[in-house]
C-alpha positions in Angstrom: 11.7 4.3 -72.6 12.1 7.4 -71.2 9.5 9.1 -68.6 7.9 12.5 -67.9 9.5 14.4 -65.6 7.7 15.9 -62.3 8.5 19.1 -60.1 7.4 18.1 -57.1 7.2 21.2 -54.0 6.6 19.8 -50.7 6.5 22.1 -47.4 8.2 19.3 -45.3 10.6 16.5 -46.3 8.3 13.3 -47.2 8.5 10.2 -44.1 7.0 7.2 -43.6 6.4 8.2 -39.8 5.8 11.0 -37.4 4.3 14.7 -38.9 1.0 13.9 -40.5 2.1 16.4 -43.3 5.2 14.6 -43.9 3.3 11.4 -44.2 0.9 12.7 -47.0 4.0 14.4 -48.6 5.5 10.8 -48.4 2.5 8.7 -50.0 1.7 11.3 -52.6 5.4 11.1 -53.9 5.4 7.0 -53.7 2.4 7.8 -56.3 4.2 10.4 -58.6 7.2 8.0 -58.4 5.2 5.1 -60.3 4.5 6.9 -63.3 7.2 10.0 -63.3 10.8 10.8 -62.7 10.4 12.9 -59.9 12.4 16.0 -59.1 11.9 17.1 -55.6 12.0 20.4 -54.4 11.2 21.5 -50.7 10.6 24.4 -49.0 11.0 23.7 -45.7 8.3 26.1 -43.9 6.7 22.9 -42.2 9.4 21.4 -40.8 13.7 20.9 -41.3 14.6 20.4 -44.6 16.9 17.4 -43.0 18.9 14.7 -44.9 16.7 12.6 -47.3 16.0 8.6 -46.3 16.6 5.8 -48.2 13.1 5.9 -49.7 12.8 9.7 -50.8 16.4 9.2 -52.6 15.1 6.0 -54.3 11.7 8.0 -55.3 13.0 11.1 -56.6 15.7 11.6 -59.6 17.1 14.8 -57.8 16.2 16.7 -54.6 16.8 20.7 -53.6 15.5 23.3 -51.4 14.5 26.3 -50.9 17.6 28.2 -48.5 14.9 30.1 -46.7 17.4 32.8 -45.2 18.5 33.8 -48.0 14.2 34.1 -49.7 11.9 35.9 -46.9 9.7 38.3 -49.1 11.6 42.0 -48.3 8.2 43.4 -47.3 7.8 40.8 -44.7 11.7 41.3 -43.5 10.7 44.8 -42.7 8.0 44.1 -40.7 10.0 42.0 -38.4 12.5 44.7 -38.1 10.1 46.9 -36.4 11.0 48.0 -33.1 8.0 48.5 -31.8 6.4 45.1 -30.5 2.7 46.5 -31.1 3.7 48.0 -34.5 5.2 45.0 -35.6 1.8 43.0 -34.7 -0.2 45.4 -36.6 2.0 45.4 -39.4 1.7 41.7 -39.6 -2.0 41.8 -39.3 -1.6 43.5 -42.3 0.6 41.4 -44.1 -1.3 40.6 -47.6 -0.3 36.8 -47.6 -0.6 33.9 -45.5 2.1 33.8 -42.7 3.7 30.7 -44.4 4.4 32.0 -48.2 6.4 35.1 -46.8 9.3 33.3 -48.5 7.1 32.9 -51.3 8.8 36.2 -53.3 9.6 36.3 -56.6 13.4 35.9 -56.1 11.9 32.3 -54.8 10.1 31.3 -57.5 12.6 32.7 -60.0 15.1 30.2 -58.2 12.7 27.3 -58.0 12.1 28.0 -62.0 15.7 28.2 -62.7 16.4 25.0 -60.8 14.0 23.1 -62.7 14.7 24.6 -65.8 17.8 22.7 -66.2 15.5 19.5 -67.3 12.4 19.8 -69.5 9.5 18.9 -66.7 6.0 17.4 -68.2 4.2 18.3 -64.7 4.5 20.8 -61.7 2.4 19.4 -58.4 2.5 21.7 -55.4 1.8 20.7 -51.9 -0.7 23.2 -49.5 -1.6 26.5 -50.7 0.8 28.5 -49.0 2.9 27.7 -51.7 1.0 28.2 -54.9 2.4 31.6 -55.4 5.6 29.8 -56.6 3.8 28.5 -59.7 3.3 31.9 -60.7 6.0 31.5 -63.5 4.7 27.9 -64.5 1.5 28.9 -64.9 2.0 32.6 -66.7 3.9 30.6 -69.4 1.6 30.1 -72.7 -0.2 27.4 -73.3 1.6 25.4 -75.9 4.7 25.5 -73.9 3.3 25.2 -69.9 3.6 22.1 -68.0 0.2 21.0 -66.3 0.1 22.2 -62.8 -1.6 20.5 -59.9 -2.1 21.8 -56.6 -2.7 19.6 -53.7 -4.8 21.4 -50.7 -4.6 19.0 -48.3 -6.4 20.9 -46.1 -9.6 23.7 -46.5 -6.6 26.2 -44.9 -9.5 28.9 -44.8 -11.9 27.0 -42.9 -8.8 25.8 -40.8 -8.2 29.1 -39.7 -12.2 30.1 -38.8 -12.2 27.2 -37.0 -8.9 28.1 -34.8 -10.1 31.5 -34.6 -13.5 30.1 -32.7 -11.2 28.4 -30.9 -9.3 31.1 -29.2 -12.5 33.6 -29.0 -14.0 30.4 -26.6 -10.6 29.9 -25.0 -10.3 33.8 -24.2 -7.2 34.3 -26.3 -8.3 37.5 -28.3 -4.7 38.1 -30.0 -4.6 34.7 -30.9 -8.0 34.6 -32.3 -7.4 38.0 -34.1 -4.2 36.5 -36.0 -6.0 33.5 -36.8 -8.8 35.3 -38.4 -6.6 37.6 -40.3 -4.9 34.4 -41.9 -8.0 32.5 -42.9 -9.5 35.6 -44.4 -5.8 35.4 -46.3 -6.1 31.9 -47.4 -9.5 32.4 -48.6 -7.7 35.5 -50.9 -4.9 33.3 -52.1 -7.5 30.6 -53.0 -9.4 33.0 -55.2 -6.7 34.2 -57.0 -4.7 30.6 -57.8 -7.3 27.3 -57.4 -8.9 28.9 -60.9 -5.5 28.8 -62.6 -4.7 25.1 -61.8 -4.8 22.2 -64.1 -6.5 19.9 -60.9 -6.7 20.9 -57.5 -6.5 18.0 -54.8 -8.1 17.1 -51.5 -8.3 14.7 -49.2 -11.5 14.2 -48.7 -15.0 13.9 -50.3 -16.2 16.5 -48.0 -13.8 18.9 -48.5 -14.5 18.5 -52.8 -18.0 18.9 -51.8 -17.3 22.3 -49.5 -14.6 23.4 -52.0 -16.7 23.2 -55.0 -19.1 25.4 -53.8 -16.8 28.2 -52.9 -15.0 27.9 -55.9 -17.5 26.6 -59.1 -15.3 25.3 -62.1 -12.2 24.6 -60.0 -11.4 21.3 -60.8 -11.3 19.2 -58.3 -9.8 15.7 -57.4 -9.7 13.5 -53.7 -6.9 12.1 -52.9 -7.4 10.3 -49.8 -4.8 10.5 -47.1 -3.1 6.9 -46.2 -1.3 4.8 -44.0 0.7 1.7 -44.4 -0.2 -1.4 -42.8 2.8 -2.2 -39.8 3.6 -6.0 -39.6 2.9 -5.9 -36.0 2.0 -9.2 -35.5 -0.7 -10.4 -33.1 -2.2 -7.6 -30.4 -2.7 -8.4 -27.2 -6.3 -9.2 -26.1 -8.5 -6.3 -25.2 -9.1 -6.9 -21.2 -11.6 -5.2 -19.0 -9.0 -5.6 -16.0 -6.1 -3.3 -14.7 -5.8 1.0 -15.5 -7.5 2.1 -18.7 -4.9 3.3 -21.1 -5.0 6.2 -23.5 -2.4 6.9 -26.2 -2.6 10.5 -28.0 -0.2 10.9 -30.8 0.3 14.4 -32.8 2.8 16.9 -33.7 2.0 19.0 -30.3 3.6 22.2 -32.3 0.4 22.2 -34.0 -1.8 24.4 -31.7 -5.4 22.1 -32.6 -2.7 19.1 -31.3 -1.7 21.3 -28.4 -5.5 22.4 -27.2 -6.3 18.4 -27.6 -3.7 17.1 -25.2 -4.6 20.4 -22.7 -8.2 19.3 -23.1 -7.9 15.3 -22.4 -5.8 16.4 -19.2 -8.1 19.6 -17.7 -11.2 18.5 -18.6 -11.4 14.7 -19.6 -9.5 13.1 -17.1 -11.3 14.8 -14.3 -14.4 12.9 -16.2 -12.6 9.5 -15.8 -11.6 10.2 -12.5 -15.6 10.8 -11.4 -17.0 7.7 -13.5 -14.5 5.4 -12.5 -12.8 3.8 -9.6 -10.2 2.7 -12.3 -6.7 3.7 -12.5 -6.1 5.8 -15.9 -2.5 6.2 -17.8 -2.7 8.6 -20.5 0.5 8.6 -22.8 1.4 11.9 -25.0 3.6 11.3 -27.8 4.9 13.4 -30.4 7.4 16.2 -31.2 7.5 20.2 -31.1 8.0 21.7 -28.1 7.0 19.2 -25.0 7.9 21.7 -22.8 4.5 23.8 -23.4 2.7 19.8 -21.9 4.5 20.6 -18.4 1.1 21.0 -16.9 0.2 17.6 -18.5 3.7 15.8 -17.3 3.3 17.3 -14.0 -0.5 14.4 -13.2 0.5 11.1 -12.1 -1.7 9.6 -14.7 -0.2 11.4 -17.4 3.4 10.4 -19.6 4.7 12.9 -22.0 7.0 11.1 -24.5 8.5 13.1 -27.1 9.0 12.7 -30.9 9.1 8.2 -30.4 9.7 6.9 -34.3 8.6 3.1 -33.3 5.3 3.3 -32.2 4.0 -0.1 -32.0 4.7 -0.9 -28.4 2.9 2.1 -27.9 -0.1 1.1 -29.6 0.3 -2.7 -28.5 0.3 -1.4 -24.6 -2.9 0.8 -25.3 -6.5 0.2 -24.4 -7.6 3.2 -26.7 -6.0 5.6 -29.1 -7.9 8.8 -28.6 -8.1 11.9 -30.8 -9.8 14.7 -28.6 -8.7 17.5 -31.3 -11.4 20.5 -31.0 -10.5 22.6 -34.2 -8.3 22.1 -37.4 -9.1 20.5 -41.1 -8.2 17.6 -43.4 -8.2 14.1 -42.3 -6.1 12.9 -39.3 -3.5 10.5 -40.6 -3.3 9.4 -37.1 -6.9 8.2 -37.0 -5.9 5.5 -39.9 -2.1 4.9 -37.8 -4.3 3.8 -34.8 -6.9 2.0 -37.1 -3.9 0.4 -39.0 -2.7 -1.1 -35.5 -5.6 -2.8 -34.1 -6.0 -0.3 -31.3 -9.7 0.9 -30.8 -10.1 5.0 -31.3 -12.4 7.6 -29.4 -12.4 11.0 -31.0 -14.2 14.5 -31.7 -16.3 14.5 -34.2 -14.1 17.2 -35.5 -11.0 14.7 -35.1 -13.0 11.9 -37.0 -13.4 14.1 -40.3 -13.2 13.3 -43.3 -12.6 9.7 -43.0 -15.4 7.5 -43.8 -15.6 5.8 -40.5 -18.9 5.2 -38.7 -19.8 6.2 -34.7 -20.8 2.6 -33.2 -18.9 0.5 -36.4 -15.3 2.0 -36.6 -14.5 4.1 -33.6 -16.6 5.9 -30.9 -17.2 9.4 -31.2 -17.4 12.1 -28.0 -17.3 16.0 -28.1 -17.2 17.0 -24.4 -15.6 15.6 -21.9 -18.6 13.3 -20.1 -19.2 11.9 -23.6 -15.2 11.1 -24.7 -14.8 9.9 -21.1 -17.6 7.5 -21.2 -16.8 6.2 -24.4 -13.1 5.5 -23.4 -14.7 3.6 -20.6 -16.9 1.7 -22.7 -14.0 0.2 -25.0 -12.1 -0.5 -21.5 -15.2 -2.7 -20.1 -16.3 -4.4 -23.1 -13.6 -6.0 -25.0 -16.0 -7.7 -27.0 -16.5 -3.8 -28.5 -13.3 -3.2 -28.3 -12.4 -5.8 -30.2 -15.2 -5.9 -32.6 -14.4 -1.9 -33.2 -10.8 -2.5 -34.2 -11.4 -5.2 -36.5 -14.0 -3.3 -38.8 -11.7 -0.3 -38.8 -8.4 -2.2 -39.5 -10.8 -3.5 -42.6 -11.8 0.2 -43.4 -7.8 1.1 -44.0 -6.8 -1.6 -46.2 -10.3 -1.0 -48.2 -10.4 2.5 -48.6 -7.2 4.3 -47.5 -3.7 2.3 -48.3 -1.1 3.1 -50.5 -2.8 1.7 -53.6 -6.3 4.2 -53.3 -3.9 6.7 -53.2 -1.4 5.7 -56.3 -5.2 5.1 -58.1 -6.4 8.7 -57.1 -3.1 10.2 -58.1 -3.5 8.1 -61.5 -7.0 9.4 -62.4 -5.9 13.0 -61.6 -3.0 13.1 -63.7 -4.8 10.7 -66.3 -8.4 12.7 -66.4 -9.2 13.3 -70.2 -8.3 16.9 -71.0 -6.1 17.3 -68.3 -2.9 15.4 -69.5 
């Protein structure tokens, strides 16, 4: 029997590993994939549109993308044509949408319609806001005749963006701070004219639905969680309260909140270590974007920056703690579940521990300046009895509450909700 037909718009080619984004992008298709032929169509502002794996070609019925040279929205081309470098800031200031939809024109979503109008499609789910506006033409269409259209958050981008903009102000970088306040004030525009107008809007966590609803009554909302998939990595070494204490940090370090977080662990927290402990300390930063920015970082003999690594395990098998010192930012960090999912012990922000449902003291030890996340890395390296007892209960927390399966049965209930299909 034949089965509905999805158009699926991602910002970033779905993986199994590395970019956070990607990841979600990934385990939100392995969902759609279950119940729908899925017709995949990416716009690759997050990241290279890059050749499919074996998995997204098994998952999908056809794949395209956006040619984004050929789709930036003409208003925006002449603002980066300015001469003037002062102009041109002001100008994009200005700009009326968020930095990443100025290749959302409507040549784009003309092309998007007419590439999915070649099959008759059931459903249309976009992927992070910045892309609604290519909807636009789904959702215009008459009611007898329009596909229902879901949009999937992922992230609060609005409260993202006050949050980076506090940021900046605190770390004295008053452009910065100026640009990021512009876009969240943006976001919070594009979310009031398009959440209203979708079938089911998703999130990814129950405090973001919670938040959400209240900015936006009647929008209606759905949580799927974010995920990660259980490695087979076999048995951990035992946690041991001898030799350096090791700290992993993995994140996409072309994400500023990513960037301030590995500038923050090295300035400020390893100092920390340094005066509570007698204790060596090897801090290993892994991830891609551009490495080059960590120089400061790679230049302390405690401190290893890495690169984009695609087999992480002997990374996480080697560590004593997997720490996520992030300090602005929204969503749920995937990477909190990747540490939780390998047995490794994780000190973070409070602010990097959003959004999951994990516990100070049960699942993972929380810290927001640098005596406190110090201290508590310390803590895990002389108790292994903690240590131990921490990773347990949150390796517990992942297969109960965020693998693959919560999120195929959130995607389910969305696209199954009474009413709504």
């Amino acid at each position: 029997m034949p089965r509905d037909r999805i158009l699926y718009v991602t910002p970033i080619m779905p993986q199994h590993f590395g970019n956070g984004l990607a990841m979600r992008a990934a385990s939100v298709l392995e969902a759609l994939a279950s119940r729908f032929d899925v017709h995949l169509f990416v716009v690759p502002v997050a990241g290279d549109l890059g050749p499919p794996s074996d998995f997204v070609r098994s998952s999908t019925a056809r794949i395209g993308g956006l040619d984004l040279a050929k789709h930036l929205d003409p208003l925006y081309r002449l603002i980066a044509r300015t001469p003037d470098p002062e102009a041109r800031a002001r100008a994009e200031l200005a700009y009326p949408k968020p930095f990443l939809s100025r290749f959302c024109s409507g040549e784009s979503a003309k092309s998007l319609h007419e590439w999915s109008g070649e099959f008759p499609i059931t459903a249309v789910h976009v992927m992070r806001l910045y892309l609604a506006p290519l909807a636009l033409q789904f959702l215009r269409r008459p009611a007898a005749g329009r596909p229902l259209c879901v949009l999937d958050l992922d992230d609060d981008d609005a409260r993202t963006y006050r949050r980076l903009a506090r940021l900046h102000r605190e770390l004295g970088n008053h452009r910065a701070a100026a640009v990021a306040a512009a876009e969240g004030k943006k976001y919070r525009a594009c979310a009031e004219g398009c959440l209203p107008s979708f079938d089911r809007v998703m999130v990814c966590s129950e405090a973001d639905s919670v938040h959400l609803a209240a900015c936006f009554p009647g929008t209606r909302l759905a949580v799927v969680p974010n995920s990660y998939r259980a490695p087979g990595i076999g048995r951990r070494r035992r946690p041991s309260d001898t030799g350096p204490l090791r700290l992993l940090f993995v994140g996409n370090f072309g994400y500023f909140p990513n960037l301030d977080a590995a500038l923050f662990l090295c300035r400020e927290v390893l100092p920390e270590l340094r005066r509570l402990t007698d204790r060596g300390v090897c801090i290993d930063l892994v991830g891609g974007g551009d490495t080059r920015v960590l120089a400061e970082c790679a230049g302390l003999s405690e401190v290893r920056v890495h690169g984009l690594v695609e087999n992480l395990a002997p990374l996480y098998a080697a560590a004593d703690v997997a720490v996520v010192p992030v300090r602005a930012g929204g969503g749920t960090r995937i990477k909190v579940l990747e540490a939780f999912a390998h047995g490794v012990p994780v000190v973070a922000t409070r602010l990097g521990a959003e959004g999951i449902d994990a516990t100070d003291g049960e699942h993972l030890l929380l810290g927001d300046d640098a005596e406190a996340f110090g201290g508590a890395c310390l803590s895990v390296k002389r108790c292994p009895e903690l240590a131990a007892a921490l990773a347990a209960r949150a390796a517990a927390l992942v297969a109960t509450r965020y693998s693959p399966a919560h999120v195929e049965a959130a995607v389910a209930e969305a696209y199954g909700h009474p009413g709504v299909s």
